[in-house]
C-alpha positions in Angstrom: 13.4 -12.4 1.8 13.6 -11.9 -2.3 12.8 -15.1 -4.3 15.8 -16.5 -6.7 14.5 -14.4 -9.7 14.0 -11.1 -8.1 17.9 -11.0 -6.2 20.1 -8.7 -8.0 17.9 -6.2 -9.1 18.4 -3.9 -6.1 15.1 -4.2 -5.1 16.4 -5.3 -1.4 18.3 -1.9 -1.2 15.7 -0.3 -2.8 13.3 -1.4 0.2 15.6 -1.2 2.6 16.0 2.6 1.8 12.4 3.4 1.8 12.4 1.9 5.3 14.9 4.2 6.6 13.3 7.0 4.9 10.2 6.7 6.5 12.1 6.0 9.5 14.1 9.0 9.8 11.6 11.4 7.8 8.4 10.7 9.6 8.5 8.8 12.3 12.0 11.1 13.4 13.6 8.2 15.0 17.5 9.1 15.6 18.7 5.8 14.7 17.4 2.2 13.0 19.5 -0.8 13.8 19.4 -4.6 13.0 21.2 -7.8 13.0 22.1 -10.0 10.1 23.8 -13.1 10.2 27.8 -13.2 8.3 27.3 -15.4 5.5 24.5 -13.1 4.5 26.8 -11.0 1.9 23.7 -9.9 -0.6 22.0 -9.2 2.3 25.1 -7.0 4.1 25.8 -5.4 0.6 22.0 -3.8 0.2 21.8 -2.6 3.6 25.5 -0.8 3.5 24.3 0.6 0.0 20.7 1.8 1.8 22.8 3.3 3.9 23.5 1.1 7.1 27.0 0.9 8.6 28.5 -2.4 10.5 28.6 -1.4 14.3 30.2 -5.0 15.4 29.5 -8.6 15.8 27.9 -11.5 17.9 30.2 -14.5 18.0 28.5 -17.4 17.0 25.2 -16.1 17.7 23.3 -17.5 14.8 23.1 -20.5 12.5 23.0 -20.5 8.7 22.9 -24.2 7.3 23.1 -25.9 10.4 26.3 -24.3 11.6 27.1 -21.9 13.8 28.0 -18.4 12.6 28.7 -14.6 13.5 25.7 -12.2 13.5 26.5 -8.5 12.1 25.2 -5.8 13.7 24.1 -2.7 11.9 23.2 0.9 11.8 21.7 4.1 10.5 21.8 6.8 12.1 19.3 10.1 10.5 22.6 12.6 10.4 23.7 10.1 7.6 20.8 9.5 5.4 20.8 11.7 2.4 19.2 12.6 -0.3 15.1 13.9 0.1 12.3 12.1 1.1 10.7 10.4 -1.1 8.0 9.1 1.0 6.6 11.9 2.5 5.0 13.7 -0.3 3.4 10.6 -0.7 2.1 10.8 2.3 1.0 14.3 2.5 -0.5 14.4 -0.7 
């Protein structure tokens, strides 16, 4: 969760991505997944940019302001991820 001032500055994608990079280039799991809930959009537009893709939905599974809603499931799988690592030099280092 970002506070008011710090949304829009990509910093949710940004963590979101060094999640998945350590995910995929350390610990080698095959696949991260996670559940957000619909009305999230900011929340849905970082992790598609980090890399996650929308695998399908609960119905009415969650709430968001008292009223029932859809929850999003999401993944990432390694094959996709691209780019290098920038967490493991860190960690080798």
């Amino acid at each position: 969760m970002l506070a008011p001032e710090a949304r829009g500055h990509g910093l949710g994608t940004q963590a979101t991505r060094l999640t998945l990079d350590y995910a995929f280039h350390i610990t080698n799991l095959r696949m991260v997944w996670l559940k957000v809930l619909a009305p999230n959009t900011a929340g849905i537009r970082a992790y598609e940019k980090a890399g996650f893709r929308t695998a399908g939905n609960l119905r009415e599974a969650g709430y968001w302001l008292g009223q029932t809603c859809d929850e999003v499931i999401m993944d990432a799988v390694a094959g996709e991820f691209e780019g290098p690592s920038v967490v493991r030099p860190l960690l080798t280092s």
